[in-house]
N, C-alpha and C positions, 0 to 999 in steps of 0.2 A: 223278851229283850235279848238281843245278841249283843253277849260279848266277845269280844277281843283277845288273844289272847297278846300275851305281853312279851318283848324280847329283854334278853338280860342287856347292861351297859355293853358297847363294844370292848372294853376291855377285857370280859370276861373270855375271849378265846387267846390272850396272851396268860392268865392268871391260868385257864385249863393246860394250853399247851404247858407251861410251868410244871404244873403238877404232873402232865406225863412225863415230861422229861425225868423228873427224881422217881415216878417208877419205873420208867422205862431202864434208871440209869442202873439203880439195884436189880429189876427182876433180868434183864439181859446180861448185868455183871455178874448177876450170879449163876447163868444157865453158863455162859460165854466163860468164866475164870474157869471152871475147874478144868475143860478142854486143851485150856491155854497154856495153864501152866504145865499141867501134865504131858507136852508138847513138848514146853522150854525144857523141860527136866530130862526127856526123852535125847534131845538135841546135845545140852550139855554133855550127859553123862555118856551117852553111846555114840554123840557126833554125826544124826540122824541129820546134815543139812539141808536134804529132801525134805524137810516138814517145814524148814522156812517162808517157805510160800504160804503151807496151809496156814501155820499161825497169822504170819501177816495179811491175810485174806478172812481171817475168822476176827481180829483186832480191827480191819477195816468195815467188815460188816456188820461189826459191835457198832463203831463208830456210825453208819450211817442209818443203824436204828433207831441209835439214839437221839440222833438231826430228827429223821424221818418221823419218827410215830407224834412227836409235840408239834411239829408242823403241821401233820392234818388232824391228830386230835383236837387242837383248840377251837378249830373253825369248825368242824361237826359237832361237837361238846356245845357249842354256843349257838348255834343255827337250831338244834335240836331241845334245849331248852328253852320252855315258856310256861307262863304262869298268869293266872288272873282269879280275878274277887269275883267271886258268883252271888247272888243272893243268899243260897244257901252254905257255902264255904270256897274254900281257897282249890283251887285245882293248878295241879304242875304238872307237865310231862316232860321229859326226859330221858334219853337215851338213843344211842349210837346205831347199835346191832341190838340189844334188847330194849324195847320199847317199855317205860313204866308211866303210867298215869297215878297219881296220885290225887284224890280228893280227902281234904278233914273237912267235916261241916261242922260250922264258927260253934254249936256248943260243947264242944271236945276240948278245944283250945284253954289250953290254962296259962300259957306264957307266952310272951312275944321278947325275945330278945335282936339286938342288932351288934351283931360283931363288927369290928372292924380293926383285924390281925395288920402285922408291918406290912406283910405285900400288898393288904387291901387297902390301907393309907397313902402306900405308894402308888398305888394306882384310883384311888380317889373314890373308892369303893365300897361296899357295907354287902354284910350276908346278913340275910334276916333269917330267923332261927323260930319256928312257930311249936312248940312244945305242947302236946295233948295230955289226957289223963295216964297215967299208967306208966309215963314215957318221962324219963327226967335226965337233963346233960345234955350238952352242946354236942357231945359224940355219939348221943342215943335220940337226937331231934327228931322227930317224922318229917316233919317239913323244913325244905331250904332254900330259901330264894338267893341263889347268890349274885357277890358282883354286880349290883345294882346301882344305881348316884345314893348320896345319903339322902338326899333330899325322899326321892323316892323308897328307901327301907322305910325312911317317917312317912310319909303316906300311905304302904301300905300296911306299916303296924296303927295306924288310926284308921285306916281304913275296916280292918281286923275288929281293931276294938271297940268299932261303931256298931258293926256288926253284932260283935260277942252281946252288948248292952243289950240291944234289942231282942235277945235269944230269950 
């Protein structure tokens, strides 16, 4: 039998972009501030007005990284995630520049949970959270189906647990 692999909701490339923005907005703040400031202070104290440019060209291209990388993260982040029910267990692939396949086969699985955090209400959304032996917490899950309709998080945790029964 061929299966399908499955696409997240569309929304999930505004929910991914999201999340790069808030890393994009710390790990670039933080590479980006200490330059800067160390510039202003430069300027201030020794009246270095040659370095005006540089700051405001390293402020501008803080700025347009932090547009830029949510912008094409969310739409590769969601083109490059897919997931689907095998007979034998759930498989997910994902990833941008590093490719990761993930398979659990359904008698591993001890837990099926369905989040659905403020942004994922706001966008009408559900992570499903597939928990194995060994593995316990939402931040320690193996499996993630994110950003899916709720409708379908309930289908594929019954789908799961149709599964697991039969196991």
């Amino acid at each position: 039998i061929l299966h399908i692999m499955k696409q997240l909701a569309p929304e999930a490339q505004v929910i991914f972009g999201n999340n790069a923005l808030i890393g994009a907005f710390f790990l670039l703040g933080f590479i980006f501030t200490m330059p800067i400031v160390v510039m202003v202070m430069i300027i201030v104290e020794e009246g270095v007005v040659g370095l005006v440019p540089v700051v405001t060209s390293l402020i501008m291209l803080y700025v347009l990284f932090v547009i830029i990388i949510p912008l094409w993260y969310g739409p590769q982040a969601y083109k490059n995630y897919r997931y689907q029910l095998t007979h034998s267990g759930i498989e997910i692939e994902k990833g941008i520049i590093w490719k990761k396949q993930i398979t659990i086969p359904y008698e591993r699985v001890q837990n099926i949970d369905i989040l659905r955090g403020p942004i994922a209400r706001a966008f009408n959304v559900a992570n499903v959270h597939i928990q194995t032996a060994g593995i316990s917490g939402a931040a320690l899950t193996e499996g993630v189906i994110p950003s899916v309709l709720p409708e379908e998080a309930l289908q594929i945790k019954n789908g799961i647990l149709a599964h697991t029964k039969h196991t």
